[in-house]
C-alpha positions, 0 to 999 in steps of 0.5 A: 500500500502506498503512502499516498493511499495511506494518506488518503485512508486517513482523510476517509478515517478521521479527516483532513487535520488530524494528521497535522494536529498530531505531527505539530503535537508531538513536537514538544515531546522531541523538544523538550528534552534536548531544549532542557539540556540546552537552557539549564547547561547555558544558565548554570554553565554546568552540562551535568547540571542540565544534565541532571534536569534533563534526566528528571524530565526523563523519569517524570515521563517514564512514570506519567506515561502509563498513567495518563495512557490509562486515563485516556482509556478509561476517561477519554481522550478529550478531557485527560489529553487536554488536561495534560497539554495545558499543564505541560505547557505550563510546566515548561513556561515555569522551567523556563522561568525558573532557569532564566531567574537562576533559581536553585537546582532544586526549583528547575527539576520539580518544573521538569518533572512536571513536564515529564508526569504531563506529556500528552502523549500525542503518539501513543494516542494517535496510534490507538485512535487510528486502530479504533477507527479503523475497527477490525479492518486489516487493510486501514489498521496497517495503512494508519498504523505505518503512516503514524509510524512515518509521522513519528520519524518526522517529528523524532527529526524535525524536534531536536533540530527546531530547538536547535535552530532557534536556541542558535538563532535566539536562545534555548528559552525561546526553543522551549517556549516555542515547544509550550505554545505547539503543545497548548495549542496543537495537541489541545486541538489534537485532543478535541479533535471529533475522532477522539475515544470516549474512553472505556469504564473500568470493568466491574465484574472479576472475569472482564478484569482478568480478560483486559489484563495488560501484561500478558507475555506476548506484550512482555516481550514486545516491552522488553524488545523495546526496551532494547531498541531504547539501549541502542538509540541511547548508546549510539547517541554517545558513540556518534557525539564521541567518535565525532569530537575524537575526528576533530568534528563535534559539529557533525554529531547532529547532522550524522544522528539526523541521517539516521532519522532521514534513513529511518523515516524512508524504511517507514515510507517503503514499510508501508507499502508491504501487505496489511497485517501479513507476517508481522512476527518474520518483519520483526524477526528480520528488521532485528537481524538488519538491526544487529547486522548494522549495530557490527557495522559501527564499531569498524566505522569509527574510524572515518566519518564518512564510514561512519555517517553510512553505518548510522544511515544503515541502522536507521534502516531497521529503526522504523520498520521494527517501531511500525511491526511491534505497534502492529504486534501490541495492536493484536497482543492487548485489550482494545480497551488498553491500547493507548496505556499498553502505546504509552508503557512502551514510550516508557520502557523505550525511555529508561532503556535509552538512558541506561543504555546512554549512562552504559556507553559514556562509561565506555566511551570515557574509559576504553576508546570512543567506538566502545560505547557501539559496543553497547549498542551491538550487545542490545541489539544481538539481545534484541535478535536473540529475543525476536528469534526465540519468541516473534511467531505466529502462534504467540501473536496471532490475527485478531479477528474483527469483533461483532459488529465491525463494519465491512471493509472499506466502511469506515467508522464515523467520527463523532463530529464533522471530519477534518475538524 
């Protein structure tokens, strides 16, 4: 399936403005943690005190995640996805504020743990509502469920470049307040918008809590495969930036972890043309052997900025496609009902993965050579195969079949208000 049908089963599911809604929404969320960095690093004069607060706002949205995924569940995406975008906007205001006065370290990390707790988790959220709308129909799930992958990669790109741009041009504070009116703004307008899900009551009776139980060991796995791919992005972040700076070019690290990103949304682009809902677990198994395969690449690589600028080019092959197959993994894995919190504990387990995997390779990169923090990234990604190899099969994530009542292919279901709100 092409994108551009891809595009136009979107229009049909939800409208003209979601998708935007949706790419400006997640802006924030690509922004904020290298914005953080940027602004406390330049007031206090200290990276590690940046540091220290960009890895509070981390944690913050580790934990908030699967808290505000499973709100959005239960109350609707509306009220808890407009909620967490104004006090998000907030929080960013006040750790702006705060940075700039020079207040205690203490008065910067409890805004950026606010900020982190209040994500609105415009991705996860698009994901479910595009599984919801699609209802059961095999073609239009694969369709949105790649193209929101497509969307990710754009906005994993384009975020940390923006605040780049305008911290160069202006200041850091500017990129963060920037990023505070895109979330007010656009991923309130996402959370209104008519296609959002009203939210599922908690069941009442024992037997329908036990069948909407979220950690099954089919999803497990996809948490711990995840978790992994988190590692690698971490620890190829840091051998990028050191291996750069031991070549004499620091100003390159951005452009080289940017190929990744420009690679990555390709592979989403031509994963989406691949047949809906077909061999989900071998796309898996083969996007975490091109994984592996490339992560062995790196190490030899280091040596040459060329060399290495394709070896980060060929990792971000694997990247999207292994995102678009394990969303389409969970889809058929959780309860309907949970979907937007099972989306979210992923974002999370991604999250701390990565900044384990980032405090693994500065280690390396510090006490060995440069290249070692790859070696990092080459063991998550072997353990990554070795997991997908043991357990992505059809038996465990088998079809899900359309409930009772799902309307036809190609019917889709109705927004609840006038499409391309």
């Amino acid at each position: 399936m092409s994108v551009a049908l891809n595009f136009r089963t979107a229009k049909r599911l939800a409208g003209r403005r979601v998708l935007l809604w949706s790419l400006l929404g997640r802006l924030p969320n690509a922004m904020s943690p290298i914005g953080t960095l940027l602004l406390v690093s330049r007031n206090t004069g200290s990276v590690w005190s940046g540091s220290l607060v960009a890895g509070a706002l981390a944690v913050g949205q580790a934990v908030g995640g699967p808290v505000v995924g499973r709100l959005a569940d239960r109350r609707g995406q509306r009220t808890v996805g407009l909620v967490a975008a104004l006090v998000n906007a907030a929080a960013l205001v006040a750790l702006v504020a705060a940075s700039e006065r020079g207040l205690a370290l203490g008065w910067q990390i409890a805004p950026a743990v606010l900020t982190g707790l209040s994500v609105p988790l415009v991705g996860p959220l698009s994901r479910s509502r595009w599984v919801r709308l699609a209802a059961g129909e095999p073609e239009a799930t694969s369709a949105m469920l790649s193209l929101d992958g497509i969307v990710d990669e754009v906005s994993f790109t384009a975020g940390p470049a923006l605040v780049g741009l305008l911290a160069t041009a202006a200041s850091p504070a500017v990129g963060l307040l920037t990023a505070a009116g895109l979330c007010g703004v656009c991923a309130g307008l996402f959370a209104l918008h008519p296609t959002a899900s009203p939210g599922v009551p908690a069941p009442s009776h024992p037997r329908n809590r036990s069948a909407e139980r979220l950690l099954t060991t089919p999803y497990v796995l996809l948490l711990g495969g995840t978790a992994l791919l988190g590692a690698c992005f971490g620890s190829v972040q840091v051998g990028i930036t050191a291996t750069t700076e031991a070549l004499g070019r620091p100003g390159t690290a951005g452009l080289v972890y940017g190929f990744m990103g420009c690679t990555s949304s390709l592979a989403g682009v031509a994963t989406a043309s691949m047949p809906a809902r077909r061999g989900l677990p071998a796309r898996l198994r083969a996007s975490s052997a091109l994984l592996f395969a490339a992560s062995c690449v790196l190490f030899p690589a280091a040596g040459s900025l060329p060399a290495l600028a394709a070896a980060v080019g060929l990792l971000g092959v694997a990247v999207a496609p292994q995102f678009i197959t394990v969303f389409g993994l969970v889809e058929r894995t959780v309860p309907a009902a949970r979907l937007g919190e099972a989306m979210a504990t992923l974002v999370s387990a991604l999250i701390l993965a990565q900044s384990a995997g980032t405090f693994l390779a500065g280690w390396a990169a510090e006490h060995v050579t440069p290249g070692a923090a790859f070696a990092v990234t080459a063991a998550a990604a072997a353990a990554a195969l070795v997991l997908t190899a043991c357990t992505a099969t059809d038996r465990r994530y088998p079809r899900r079949s359309a409930p009772p009542g799902t309307p036809a292919p190609g019917k889709a279901v109705q927004p609840t208000g006038p499409a391309g709100g």
